[in-house]
SEKOL-645179 format. One record per residue (C-alpha): residue number from 1; residue in one letter; y, z, x. Coordinates in Angstrom, 2 decimals, decimal comma, always signed. Last residue first. Layout:
REM SEKOL-645179
+-----+----+---------+---------+---------+
:   i : aa :      c2 :      c3 :      c1 :
+-----+----+---------+---------+---------+
: NUM :  a :       Y :       Z :       X :
...
+-----+----+---------+---------+---------+
***
This chain:
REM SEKOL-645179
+-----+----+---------+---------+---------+
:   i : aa :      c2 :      c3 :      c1 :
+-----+----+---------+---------+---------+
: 262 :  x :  +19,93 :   +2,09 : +104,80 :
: 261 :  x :  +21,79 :   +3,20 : +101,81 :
: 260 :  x :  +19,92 :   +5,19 :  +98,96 :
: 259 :  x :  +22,28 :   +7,86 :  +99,57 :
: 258 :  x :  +25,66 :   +5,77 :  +99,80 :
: 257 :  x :  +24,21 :   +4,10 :  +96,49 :
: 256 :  x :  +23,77 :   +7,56 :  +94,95 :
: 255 :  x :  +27,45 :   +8,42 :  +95,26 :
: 254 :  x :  +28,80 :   +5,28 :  +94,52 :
: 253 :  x :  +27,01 :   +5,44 :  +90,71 :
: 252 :  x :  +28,15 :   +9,13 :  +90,86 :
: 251 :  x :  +31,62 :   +8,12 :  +91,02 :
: 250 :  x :  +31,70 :   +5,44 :  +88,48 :
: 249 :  x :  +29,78 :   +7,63 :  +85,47 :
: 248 :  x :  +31,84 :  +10,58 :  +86,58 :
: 247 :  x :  +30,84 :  +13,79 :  +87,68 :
: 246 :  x :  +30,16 :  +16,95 :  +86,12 :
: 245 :  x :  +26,85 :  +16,67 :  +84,40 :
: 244 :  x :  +25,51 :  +14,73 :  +87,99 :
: 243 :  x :  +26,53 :  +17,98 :  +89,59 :
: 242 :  x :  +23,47 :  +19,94 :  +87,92 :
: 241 :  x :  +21,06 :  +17,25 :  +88,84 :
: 240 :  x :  +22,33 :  +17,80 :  +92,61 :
: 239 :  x :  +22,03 :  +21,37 :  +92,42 :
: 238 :  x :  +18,81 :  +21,46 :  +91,08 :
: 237 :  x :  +17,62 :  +18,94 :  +93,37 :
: 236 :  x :  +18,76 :  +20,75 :  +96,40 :
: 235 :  x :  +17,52 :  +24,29 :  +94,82 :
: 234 :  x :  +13,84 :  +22,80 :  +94,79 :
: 233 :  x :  +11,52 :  +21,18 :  +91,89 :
: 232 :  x :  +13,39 :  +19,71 :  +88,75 :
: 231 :  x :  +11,16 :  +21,03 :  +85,51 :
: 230 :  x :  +11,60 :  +19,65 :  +82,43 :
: 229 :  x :  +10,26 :  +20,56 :  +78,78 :
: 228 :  x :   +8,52 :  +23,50 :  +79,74 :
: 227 :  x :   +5,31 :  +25,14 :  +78,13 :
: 226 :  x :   +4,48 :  +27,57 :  +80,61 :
: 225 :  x :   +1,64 :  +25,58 :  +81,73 :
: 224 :  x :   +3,18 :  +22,44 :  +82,41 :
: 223 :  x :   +6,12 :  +24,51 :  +83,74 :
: 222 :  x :   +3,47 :  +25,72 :  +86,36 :
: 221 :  x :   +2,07 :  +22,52 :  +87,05 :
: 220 :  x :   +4,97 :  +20,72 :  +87,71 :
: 219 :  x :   +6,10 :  +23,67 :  +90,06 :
: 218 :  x :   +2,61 :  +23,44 :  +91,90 :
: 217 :  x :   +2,82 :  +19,78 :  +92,47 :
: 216 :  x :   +6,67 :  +19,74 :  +93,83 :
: 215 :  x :   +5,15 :  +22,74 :  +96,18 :
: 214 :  x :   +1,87 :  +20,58 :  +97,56 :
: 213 :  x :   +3,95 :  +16,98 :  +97,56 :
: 212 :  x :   +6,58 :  +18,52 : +100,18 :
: 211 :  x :   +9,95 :  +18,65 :  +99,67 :
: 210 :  x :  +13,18 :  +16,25 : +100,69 :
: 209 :  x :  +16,04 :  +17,97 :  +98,98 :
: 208 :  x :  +18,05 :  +16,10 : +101,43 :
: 207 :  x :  +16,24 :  +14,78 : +104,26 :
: 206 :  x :  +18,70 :  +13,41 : +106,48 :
: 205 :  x :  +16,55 :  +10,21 : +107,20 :
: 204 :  x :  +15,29 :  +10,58 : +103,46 :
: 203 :  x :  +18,25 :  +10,46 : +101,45 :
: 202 :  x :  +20,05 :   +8,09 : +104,28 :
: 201 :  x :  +17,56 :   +5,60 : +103,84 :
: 200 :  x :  +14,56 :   +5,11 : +106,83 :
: 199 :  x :  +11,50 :   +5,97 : +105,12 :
: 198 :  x :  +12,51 :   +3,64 : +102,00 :
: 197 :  x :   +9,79 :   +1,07 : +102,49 :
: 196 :  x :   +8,48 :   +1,28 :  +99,18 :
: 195 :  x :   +5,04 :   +1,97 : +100,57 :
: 194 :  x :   +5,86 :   +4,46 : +102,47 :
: 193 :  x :   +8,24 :   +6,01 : +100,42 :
: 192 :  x :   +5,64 :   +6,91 :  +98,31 :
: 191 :  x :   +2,87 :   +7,56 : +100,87 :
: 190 :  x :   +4,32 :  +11,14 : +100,84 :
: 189 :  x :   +6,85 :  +13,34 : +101,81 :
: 188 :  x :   +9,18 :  +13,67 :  +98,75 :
: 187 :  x :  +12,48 :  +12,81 :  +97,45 :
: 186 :  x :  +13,96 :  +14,52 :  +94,14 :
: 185 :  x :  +11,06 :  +15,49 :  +91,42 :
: 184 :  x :  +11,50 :  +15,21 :  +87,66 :
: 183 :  x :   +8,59 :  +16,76 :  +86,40 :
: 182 :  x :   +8,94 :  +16,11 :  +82,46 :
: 181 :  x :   +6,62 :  +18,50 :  +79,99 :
: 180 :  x :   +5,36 :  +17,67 :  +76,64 :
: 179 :  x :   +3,54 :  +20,25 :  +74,62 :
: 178 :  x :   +1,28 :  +21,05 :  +71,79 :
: 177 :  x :   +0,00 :  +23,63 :  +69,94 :
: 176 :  x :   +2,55 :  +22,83 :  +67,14 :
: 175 :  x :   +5,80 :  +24,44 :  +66,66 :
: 174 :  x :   +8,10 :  +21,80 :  +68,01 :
: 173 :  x :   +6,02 :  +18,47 :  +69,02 :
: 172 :  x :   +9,10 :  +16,28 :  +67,75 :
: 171 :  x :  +11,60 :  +18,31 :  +70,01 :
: 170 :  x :   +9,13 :  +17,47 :  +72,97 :
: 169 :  x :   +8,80 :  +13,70 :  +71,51 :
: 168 :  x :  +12,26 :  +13,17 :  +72,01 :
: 167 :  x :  +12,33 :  +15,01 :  +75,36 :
: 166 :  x :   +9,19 :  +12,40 :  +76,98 :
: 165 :  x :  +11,06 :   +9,20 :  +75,88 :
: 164 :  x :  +14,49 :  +10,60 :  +77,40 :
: 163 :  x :  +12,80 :  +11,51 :  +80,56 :
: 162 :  x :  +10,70 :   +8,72 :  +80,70 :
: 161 :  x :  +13,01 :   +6,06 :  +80,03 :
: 160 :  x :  +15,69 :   +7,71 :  +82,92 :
: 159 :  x :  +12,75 :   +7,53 :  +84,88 :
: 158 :  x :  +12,24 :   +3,90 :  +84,24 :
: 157 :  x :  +16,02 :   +3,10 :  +84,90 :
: 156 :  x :  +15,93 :   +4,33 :  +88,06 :
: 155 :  x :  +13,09 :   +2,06 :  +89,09 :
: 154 :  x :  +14,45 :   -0,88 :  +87,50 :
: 153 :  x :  +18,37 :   -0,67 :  +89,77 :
: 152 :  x :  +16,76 :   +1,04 :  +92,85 :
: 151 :  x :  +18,78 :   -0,62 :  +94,91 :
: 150 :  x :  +21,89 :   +0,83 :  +92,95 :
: 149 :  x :  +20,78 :   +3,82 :  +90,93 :
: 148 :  x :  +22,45 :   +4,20 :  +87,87 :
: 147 :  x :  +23,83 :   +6,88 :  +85,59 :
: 146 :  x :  +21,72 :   +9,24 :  +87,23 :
: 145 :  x :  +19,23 :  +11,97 :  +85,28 :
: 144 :  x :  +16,05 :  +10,64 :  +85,44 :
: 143 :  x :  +16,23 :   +9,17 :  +89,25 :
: 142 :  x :  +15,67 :  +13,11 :  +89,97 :
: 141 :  x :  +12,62 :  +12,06 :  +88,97 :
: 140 :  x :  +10,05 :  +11,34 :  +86,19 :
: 139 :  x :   +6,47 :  +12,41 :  +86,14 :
: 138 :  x :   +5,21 :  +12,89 :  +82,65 :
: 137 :  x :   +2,35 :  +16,07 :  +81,80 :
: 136 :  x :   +1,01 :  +16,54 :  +78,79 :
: 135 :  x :   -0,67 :  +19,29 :  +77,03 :
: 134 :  x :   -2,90 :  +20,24 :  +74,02 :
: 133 :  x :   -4,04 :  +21,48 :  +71,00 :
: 132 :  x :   -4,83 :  +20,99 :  +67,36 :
: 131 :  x :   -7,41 :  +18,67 :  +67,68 :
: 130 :  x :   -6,01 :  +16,04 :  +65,14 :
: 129 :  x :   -2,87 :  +16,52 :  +67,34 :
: 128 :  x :   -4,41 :  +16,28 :  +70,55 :
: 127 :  x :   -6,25 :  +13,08 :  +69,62 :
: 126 :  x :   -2,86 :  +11,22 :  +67,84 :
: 125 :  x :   -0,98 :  +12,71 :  +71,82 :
: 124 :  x :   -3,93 :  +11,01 :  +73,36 :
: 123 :  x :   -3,16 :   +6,97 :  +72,07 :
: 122 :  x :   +0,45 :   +7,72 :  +71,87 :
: 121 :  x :   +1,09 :   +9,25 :  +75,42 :
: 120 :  x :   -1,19 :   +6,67 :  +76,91 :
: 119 :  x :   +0,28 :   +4,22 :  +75,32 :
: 118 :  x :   +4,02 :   +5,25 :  +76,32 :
: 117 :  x :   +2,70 :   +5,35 :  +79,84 :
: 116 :  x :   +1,41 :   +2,11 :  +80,21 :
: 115 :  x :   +4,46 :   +0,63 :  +78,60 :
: 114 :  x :   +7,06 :   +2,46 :  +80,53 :
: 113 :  x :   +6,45 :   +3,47 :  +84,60 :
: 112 :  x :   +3,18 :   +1,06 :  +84,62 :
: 111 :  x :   +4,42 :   -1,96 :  +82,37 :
: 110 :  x :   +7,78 :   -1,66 :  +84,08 :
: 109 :  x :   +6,44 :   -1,24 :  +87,67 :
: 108 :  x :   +4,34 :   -4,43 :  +87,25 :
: 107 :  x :   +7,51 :   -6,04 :  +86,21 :
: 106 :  x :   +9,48 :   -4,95 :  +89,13 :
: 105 :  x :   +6,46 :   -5,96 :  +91,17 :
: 104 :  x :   +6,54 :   -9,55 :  +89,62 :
: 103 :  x :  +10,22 :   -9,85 :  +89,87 :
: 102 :  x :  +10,28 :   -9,46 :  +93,56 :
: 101 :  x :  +13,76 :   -7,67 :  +95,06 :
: 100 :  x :  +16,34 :  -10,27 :  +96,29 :
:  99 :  x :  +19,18 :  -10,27 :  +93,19 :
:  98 :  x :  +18,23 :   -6,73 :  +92,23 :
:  97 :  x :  +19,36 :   -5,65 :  +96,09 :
:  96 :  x :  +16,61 :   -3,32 :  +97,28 :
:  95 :  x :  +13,51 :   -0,66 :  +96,76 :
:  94 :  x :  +10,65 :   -1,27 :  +94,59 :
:  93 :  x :   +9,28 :   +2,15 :  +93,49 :
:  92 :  x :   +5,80 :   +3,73 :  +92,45 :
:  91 :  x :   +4,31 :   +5,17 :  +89,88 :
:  90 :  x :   +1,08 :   +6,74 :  +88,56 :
:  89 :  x :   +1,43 :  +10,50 :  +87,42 :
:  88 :  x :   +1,01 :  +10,33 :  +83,72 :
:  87 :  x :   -0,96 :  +13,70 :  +83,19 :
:  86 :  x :   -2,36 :  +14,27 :  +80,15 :
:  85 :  x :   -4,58 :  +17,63 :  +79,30 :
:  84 :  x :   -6,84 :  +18,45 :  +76,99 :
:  83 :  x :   -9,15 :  +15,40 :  +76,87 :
:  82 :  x :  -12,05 :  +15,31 :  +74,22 :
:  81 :  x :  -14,78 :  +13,55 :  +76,50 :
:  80 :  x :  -17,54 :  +11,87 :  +74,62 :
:  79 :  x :  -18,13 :   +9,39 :  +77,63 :
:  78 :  x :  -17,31 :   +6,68 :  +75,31 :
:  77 :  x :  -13,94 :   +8,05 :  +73,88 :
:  76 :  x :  -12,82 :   +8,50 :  +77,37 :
:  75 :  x :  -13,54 :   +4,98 :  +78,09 :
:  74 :  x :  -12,03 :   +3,70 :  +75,24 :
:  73 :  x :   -8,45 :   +5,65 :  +75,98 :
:  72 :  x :   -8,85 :   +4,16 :  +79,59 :
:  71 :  x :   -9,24 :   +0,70 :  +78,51 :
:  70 :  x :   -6,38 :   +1,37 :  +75,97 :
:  69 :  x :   -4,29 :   +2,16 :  +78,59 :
:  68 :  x :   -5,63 :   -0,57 :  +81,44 :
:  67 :  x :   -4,66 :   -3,79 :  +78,54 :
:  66 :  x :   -1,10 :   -4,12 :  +80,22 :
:  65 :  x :   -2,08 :   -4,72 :  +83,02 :
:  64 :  x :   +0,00 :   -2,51 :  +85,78 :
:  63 :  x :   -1,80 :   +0,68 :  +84,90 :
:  62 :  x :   -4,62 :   -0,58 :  +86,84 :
:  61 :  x :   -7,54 :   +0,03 :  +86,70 :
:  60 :  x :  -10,80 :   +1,90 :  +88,63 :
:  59 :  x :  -12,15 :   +4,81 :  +86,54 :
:  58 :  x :  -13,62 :   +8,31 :  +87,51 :
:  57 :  x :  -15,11 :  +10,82 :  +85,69 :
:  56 :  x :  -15,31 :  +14,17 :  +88,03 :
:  55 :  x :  -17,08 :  +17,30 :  +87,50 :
:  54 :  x :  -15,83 :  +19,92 :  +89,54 :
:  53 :  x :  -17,64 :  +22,67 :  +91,60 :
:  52 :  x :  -14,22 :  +23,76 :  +93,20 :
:  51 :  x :  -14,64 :  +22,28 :  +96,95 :
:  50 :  x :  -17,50 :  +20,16 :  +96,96 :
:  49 :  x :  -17,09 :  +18,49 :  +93,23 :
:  48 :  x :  -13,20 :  +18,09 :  +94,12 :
:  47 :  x :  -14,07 :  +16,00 :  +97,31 :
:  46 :  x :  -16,51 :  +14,26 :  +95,72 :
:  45 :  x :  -14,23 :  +12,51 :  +92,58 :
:  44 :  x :  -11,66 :  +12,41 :  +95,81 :
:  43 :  x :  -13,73 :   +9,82 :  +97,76 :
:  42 :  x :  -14,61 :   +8,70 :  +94,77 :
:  41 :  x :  -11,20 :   +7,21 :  +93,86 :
:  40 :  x :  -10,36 :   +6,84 :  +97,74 :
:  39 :  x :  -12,88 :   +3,59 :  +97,12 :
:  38 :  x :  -12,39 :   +2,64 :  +94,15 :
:  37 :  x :   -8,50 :   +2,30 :  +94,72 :
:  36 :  x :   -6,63 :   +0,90 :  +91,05 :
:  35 :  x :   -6,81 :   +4,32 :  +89,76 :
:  34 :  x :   -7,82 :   +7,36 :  +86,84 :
:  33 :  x :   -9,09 :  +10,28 :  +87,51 :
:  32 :  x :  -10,54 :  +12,41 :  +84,56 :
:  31 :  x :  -11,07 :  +15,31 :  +85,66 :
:  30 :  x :  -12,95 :  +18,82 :  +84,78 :
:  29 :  x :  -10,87 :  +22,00 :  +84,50 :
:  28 :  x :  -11,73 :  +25,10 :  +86,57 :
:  27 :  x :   -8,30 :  +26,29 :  +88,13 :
:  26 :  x :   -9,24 :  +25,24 :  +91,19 :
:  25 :  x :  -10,04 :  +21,46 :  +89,57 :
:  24 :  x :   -6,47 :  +21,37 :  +88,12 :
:  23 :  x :   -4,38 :  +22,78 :  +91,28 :
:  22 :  x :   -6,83 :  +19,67 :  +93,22 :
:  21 :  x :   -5,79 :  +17,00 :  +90,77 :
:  20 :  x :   -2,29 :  +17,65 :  +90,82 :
:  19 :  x :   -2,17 :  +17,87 :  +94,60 :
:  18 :  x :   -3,65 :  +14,38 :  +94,57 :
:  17 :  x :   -1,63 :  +13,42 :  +92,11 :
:  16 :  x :   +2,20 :  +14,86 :  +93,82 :
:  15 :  x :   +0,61 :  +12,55 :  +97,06 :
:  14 :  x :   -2,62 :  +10,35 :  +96,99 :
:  13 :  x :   -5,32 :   +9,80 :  +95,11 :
:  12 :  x :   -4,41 :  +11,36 :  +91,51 :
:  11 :  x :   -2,17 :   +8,04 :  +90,27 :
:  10 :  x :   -3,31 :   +8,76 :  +86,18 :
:   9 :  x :   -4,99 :  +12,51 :  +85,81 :
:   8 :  x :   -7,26 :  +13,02 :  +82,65 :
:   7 :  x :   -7,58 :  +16,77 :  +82,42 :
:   6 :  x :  -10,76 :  +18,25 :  +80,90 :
:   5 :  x :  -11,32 :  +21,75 :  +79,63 :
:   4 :  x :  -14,54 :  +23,18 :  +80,14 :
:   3 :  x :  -16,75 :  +24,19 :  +77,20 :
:   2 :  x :  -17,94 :  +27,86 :  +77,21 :
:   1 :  x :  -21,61 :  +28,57 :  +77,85 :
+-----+----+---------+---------+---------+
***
């Protein structure tokens, strides 16, 4: 009987995760879900088992203490799991002036969006390469590419980290069995903008670029598979990366403010 392949799947409960987790399981891999909510945890550990036959490990943390990525790495190790695929999905945004917006959140988001993720990629990338193989998955954004992102001054600036962070190590990885791939997705409908409160900005009240979780999911996991470096989901994104190369530092800076304007 042939050994499944495992992904371990940070953020999977809701949104580009939860689509994530479900293209995964279809496909036959085992999980590792990892997340701060116990309860829609299992909910989605049994979900997965009913509809693909998947085997599930969950774990409740949370990426924003700084001790969660070596709690995870242990825990794998523990179960005897041998992980094949990465996927740091967990993220989320604070949205407003830098002057008013909460430090603590903004330094929660750091230690999820940059620490927490860089361990993670460390701690499974030395496994992967011992094994031989293997694949991992970062979620930036569109955020990636701009020169800044007023009210979203931290948030921006994470993705840009990831990106960059995630591209050095792809040209590192060249000609070994591994890869490192960077979704970089524009505005999408989920609990995301939700919970940062950013429903009603001109990016999402005119809905530009704005795509749904299932199809961002599905192109992340495609260039995962292919081997891509980056991937930006939708023509609208594309096209507004693709002007970002052509316009200035200043300009582009009052560009996205006017977008991320209420």
């Amino acid at each position: 009987m042939a050994v499944k392949k495992i992904a371990l799947i940070t953020g999977p409960t809701a949104g580009i995760g939860y689509e994530l987790s479900k293209l995964f399981a279809k496909d036959g891999y085992d999980l590792v879900l990892v997340s701060r909510d116990e309860v829609r945890l299992q909910a989605l550990g049994q979900e997965l088992k009913n509809m693909y036959g998947t085997q599930s490990h969950v774990l409740v943390t949370d990426l924003a203490n700084v001790n969660s990525p070596r709690k995870i790495h242990n825990f794998v190790k523990q179960q005897g799991i041998s992980v094949d695929i990465l996927v740091n999905n967990a993220g989320f945004q604070v949205y407003g002036t830098f002057s008013e917006t909460p430090l603590d959140k903004e330094l929660d988001m750091l230690h999820v969006h940059i620490t927490g993720l860089t361990i993670l990629t460390k701690l499974f990338l030395v496994d992967m390469l011992a094994k031989g193989s293997g694949r991992i998955l970062n979620v930036g954004s569109t955020g990636s590419f701009v020169p800044g992102g007023p009210f979203n001054a931290v948030y921006c600036a994470t993705k840009a980290y990831i990106l960059s962070f995630s591209e050095a190590i792809a040209e590192e990885l060249k000609g070994t069995n591994i890869t490192v791939t960077t979704l970089c997705p524009g505005a999408t409908a989920t609990e995301f903008a939700k919970r940062a409160n950013i429903e009603d900005i001109t990016l999402f009240k005119y809905k530009w670029g704005v795509m749904d979780a299932r199809t961002v999911a599905r192109a992340g996991y495609d260039a995962l598979n292919q081997g891509k470096r980056s991937i930006v989901p939708g023509f609208a994104n594309k096209m507004t990366v693709y002007s970002i190369k052509f316009t200035p530092r200043r300009l582009m800076t009052i560009a996205t403010k006017l977008f991320m304007s209420r």
